[in-house]
Short mmCIF file of the C-alpha atoms (twelve columns), coordinates in Angstrom:
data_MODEL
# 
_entry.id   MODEL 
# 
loop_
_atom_site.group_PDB 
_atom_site.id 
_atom_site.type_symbol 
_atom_site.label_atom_id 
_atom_site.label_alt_id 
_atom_site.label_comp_id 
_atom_site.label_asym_id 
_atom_site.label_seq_id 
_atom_site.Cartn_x 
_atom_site.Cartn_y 
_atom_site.Cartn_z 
_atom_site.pdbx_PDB_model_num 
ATOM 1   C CA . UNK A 1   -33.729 21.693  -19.543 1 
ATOM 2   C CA . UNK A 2   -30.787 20.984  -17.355 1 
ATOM 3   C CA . UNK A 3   -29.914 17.636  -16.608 1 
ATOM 4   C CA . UNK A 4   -29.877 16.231  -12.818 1 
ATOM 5   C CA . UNK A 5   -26.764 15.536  -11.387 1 
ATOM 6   C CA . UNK A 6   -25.959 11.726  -11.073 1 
ATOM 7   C CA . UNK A 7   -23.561 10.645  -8.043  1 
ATOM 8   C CA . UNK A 8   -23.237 6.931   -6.931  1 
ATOM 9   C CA . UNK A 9   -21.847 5.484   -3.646  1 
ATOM 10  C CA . UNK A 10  -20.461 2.320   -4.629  1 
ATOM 11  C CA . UNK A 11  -20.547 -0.147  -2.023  1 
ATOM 12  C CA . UNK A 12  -22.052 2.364   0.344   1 
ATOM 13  C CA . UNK A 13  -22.640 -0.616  3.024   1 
ATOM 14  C CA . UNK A 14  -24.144 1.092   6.113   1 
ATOM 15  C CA . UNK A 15  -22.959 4.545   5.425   1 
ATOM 16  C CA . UNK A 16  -25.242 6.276   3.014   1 
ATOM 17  C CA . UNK A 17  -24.569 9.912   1.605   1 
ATOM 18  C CA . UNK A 18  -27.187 12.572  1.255   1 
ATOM 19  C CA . UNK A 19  -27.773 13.041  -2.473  1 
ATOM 20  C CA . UNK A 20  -25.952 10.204  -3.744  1 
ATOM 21  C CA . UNK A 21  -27.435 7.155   -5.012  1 
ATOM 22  C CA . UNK A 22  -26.061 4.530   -2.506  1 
ATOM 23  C CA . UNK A 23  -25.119 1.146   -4.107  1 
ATOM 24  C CA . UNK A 24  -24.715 -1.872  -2.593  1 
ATOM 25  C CA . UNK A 25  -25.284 -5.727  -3.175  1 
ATOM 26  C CA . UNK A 26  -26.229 -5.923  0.122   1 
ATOM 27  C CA . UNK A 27  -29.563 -5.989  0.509   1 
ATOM 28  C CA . UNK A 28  -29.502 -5.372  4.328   1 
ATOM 29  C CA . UNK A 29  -27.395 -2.667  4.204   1 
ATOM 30  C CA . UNK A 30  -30.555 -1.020  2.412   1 
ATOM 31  C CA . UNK A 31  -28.905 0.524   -0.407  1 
ATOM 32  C CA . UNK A 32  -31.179 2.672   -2.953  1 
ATOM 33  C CA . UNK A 33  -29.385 0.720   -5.500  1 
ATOM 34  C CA . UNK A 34  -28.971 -2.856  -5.005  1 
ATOM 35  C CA . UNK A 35  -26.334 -3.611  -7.423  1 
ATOM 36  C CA . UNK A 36  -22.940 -6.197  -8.007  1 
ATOM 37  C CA . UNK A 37  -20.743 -3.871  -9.574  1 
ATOM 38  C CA . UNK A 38  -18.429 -4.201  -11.749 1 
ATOM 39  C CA . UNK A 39  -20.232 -3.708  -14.558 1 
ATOM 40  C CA . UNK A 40  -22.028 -0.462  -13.355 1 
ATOM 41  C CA . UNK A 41  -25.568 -0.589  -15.489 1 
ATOM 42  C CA . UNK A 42  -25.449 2.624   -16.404 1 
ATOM 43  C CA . UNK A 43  -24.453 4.432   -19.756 1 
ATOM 44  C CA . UNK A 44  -21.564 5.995   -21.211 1 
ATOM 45  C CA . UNK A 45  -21.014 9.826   -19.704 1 
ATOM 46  C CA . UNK A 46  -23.931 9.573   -17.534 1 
ATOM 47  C CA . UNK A 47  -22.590 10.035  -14.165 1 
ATOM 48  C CA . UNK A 48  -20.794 13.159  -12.119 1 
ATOM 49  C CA . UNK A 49  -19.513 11.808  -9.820  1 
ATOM 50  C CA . UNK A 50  -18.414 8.289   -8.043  1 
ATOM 51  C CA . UNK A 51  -17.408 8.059   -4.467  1 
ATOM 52  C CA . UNK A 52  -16.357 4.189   -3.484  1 
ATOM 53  C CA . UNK A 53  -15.525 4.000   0.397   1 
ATOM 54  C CA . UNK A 54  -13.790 1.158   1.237   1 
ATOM 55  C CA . UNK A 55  -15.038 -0.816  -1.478  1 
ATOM 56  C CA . UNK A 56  -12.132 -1.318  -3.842  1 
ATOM 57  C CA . UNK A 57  -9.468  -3.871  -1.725  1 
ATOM 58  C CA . UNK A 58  -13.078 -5.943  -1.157  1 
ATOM 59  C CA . UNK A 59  -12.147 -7.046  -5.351  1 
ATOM 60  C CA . UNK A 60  -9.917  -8.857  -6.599  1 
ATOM 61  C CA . UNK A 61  -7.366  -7.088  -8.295  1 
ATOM 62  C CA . UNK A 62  -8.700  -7.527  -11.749 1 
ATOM 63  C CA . UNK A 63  -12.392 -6.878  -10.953 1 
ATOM 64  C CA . UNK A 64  -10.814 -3.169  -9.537  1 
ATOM 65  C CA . UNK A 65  -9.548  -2.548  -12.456 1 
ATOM 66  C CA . UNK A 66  -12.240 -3.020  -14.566 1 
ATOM 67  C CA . UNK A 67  -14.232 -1.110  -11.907 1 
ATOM 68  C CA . UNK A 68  -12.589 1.611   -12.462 1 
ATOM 69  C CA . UNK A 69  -12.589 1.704   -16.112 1 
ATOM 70  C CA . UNK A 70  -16.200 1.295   -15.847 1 
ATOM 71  C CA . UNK A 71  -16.170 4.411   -13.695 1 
ATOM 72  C CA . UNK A 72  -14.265 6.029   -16.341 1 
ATOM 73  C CA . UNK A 73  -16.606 4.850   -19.019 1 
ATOM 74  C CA . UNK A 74  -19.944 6.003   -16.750 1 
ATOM 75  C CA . UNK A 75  -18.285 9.507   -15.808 1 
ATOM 76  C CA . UNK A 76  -18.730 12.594  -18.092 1 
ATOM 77  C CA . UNK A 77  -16.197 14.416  -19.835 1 
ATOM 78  C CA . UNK A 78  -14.680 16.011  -15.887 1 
ATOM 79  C CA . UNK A 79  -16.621 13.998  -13.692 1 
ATOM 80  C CA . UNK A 80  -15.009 12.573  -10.577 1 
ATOM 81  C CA . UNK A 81  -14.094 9.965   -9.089  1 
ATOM 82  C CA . UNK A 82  -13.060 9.208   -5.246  1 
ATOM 83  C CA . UNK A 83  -11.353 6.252   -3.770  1 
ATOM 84  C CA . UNK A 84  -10.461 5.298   -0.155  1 
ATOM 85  C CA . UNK A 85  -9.126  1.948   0.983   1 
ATOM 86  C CA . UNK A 86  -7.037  0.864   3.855   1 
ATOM 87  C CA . UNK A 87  -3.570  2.383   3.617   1 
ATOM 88  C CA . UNK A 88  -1.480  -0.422  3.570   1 
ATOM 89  C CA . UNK A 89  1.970   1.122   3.732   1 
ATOM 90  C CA . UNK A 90  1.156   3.051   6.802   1 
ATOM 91  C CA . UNK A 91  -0.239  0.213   8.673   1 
ATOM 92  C CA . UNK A 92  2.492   -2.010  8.064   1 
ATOM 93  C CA . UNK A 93  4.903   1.052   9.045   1 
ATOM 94  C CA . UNK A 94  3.206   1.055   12.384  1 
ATOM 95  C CA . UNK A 95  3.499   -2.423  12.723  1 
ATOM 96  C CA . UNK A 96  7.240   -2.813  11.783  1 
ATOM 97  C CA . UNK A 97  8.244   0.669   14.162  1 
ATOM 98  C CA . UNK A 98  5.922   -0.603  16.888  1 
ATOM 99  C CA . UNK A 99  4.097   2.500   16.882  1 
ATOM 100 C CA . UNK A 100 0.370   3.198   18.271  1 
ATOM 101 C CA . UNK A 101 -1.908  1.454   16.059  1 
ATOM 102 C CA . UNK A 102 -5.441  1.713   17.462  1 
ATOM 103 C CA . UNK A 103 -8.714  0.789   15.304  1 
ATOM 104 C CA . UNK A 104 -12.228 0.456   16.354  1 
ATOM 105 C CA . UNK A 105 -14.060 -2.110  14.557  1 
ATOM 106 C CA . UNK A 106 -16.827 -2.908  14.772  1 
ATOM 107 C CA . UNK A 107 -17.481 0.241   17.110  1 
ATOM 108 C CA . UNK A 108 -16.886 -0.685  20.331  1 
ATOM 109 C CA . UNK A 109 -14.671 -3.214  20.068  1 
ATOM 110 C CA . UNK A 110 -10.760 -2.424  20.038  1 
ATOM 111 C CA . UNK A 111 -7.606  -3.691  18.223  1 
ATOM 112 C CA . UNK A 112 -3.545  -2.830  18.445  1 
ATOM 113 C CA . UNK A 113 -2.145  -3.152  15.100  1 
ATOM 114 C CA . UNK A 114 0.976   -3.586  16.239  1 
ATOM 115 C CA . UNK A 115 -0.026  -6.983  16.852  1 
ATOM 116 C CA . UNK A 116 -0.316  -8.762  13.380  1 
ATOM 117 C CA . UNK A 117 -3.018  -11.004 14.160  1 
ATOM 118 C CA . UNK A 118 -5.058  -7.871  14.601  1 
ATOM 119 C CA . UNK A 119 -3.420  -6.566  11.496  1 
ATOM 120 C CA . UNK A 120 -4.529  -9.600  9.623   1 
ATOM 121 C CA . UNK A 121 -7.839  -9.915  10.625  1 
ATOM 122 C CA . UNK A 122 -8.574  -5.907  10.701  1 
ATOM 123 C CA . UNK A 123 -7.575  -4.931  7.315   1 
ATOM 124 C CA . UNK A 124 -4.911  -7.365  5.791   1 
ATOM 125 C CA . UNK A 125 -7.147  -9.782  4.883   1 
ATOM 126 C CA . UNK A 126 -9.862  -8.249  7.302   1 
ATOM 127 C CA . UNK A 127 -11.407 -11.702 8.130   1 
ATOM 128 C CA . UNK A 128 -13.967 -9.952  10.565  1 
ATOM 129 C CA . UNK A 129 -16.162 -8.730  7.685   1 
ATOM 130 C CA . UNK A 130 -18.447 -11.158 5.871   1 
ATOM 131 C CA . UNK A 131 -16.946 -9.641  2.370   1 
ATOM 132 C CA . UNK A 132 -13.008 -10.015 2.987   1 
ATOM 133 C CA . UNK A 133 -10.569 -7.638  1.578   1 
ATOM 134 C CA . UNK A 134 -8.753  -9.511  -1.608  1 
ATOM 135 C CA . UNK A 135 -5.869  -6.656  -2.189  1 
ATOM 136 C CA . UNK A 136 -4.217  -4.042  -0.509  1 
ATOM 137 C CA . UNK A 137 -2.984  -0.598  -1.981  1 
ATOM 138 C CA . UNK A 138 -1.174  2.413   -0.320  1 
ATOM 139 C CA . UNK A 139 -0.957  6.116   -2.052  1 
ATOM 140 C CA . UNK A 140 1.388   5.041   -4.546  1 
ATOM 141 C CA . UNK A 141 -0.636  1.422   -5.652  1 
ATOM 142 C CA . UNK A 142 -3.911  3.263   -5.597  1 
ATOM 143 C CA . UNK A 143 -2.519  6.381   -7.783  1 
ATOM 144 C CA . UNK A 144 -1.261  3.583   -10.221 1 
ATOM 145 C CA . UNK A 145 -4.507  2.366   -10.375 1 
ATOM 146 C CA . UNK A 146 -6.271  5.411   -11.187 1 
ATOM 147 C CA . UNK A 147 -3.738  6.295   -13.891 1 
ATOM 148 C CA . UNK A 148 -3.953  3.146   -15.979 1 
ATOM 149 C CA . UNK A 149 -7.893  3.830   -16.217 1 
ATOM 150 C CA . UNK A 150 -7.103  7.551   -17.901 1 
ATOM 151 C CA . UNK A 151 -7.651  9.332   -14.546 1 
ATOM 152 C CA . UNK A 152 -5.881  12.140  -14.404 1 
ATOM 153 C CA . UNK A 153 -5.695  14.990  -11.513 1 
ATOM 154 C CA . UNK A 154 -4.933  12.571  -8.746  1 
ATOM 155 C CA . UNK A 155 -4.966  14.615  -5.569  1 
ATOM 156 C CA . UNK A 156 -5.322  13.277  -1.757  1 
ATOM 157 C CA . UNK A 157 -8.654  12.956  -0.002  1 
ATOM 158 C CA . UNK A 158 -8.601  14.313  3.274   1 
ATOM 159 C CA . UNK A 159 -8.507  10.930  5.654   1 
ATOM 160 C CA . UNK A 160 -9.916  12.694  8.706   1 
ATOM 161 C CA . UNK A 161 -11.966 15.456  7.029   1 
ATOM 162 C CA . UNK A 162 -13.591 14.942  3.476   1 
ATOM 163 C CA . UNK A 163 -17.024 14.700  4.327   1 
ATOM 164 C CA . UNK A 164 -17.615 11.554  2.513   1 
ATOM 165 C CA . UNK A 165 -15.927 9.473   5.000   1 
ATOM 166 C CA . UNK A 166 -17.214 7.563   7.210   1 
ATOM 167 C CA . UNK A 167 -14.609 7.866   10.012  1 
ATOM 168 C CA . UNK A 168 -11.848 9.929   9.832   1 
ATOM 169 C CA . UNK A 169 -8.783  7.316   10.630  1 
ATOM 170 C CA . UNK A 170 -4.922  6.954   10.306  1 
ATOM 171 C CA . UNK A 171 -4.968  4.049   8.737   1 
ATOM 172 C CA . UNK A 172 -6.956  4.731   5.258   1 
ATOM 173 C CA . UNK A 173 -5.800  6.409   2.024   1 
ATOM 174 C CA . UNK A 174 -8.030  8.460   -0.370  1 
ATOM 175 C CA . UNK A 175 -7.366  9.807   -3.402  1 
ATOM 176 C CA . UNK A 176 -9.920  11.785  -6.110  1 
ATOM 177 C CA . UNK A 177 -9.094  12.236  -9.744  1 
ATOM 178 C CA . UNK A 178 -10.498 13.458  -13.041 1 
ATOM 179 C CA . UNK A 179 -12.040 12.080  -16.190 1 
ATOM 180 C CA . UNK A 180 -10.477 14.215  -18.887 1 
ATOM 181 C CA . UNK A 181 -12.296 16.801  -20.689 1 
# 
């Protein structure tokens, strides 16, 4: 019998994927999982895949990186994982060049980023969300990241078009890799 294929959202919040197990500790968000990870309570290569929107600069820099090693430790011999987070260096290029900078948040309501109070309290720190952001990455911080949990593969996510995203925005950063064979 073939096994089912396991995928988690990890910190899903209000954007659930089709076929994934959405986690959360959010209760209100209605995850299908309502979970504080890390640890993730699963066992060793028992997962395909882990997708974790905008989850990651919400730890602190150690808990990330013993998230991730516990998504290397869940994810089978080439499962994957995704991560997207707020792209720091290409906000803060905006902001320094005085270029266009728009971001909805929460929809409807608008912010410049040129302006660093917005910058602050959008994604620096991101003081308008109840869970505030405790580190920032860009590619190069995130790739790091990846690589010191064994990852290996690191490729781009699509920012605009991967179909696990929730919005498709200038100012994130995505990147996918590999859990050796």
């Amino acid at each position: 019998m073939d096994r089912c294929v396991v995928r988690l959202n990890v910190g899903c919040g209000e954007f659930h994927l089709d076929g994934w197990c959405n986690m959360d500790e959010d209760p209100a968000c209605e995850p299908d999982w309502t979970v504080r990870v890390p640890p993730i309570p699963l066992g060793r290569s028992t997962v395909d895949e882990i997708w974790a929107g905008h989850f990651l600069e919400h730890l602190e820099r150690y808990e990330a990186n013993a998230f991730l090693a516990e998504c290397y430790r869940v994810l089978v011999p080439g499962g994957r994982v995704g991560v997207m987070v707020p792209d720091t260096l290409e906000v803060m290029r905006r902001y320094v060049f005085g270029e266009e900078a728009p971001m909805e948040f929460p929809n409807g309501v608008h912010h410049d980023l040129r302006d660093l109070d917005e910058a602050c309290a959008t994604l620096l720190f991101s003081t308008l969300q109840r869970s505030q952001h405790r580190w920032a990455y860009d590619r190069m911080t995130l790739d790091r990241a990846l690589a010191r949990a064994g990852f290996v593969d690191r490729r781009e996510v699509d920012r605009f078009e991967d179909p696990r995203v929730s919005t498709g925005q200038w100012y994130q950063i995505g990147l996918e890799a590999l859990k050796p064979s």
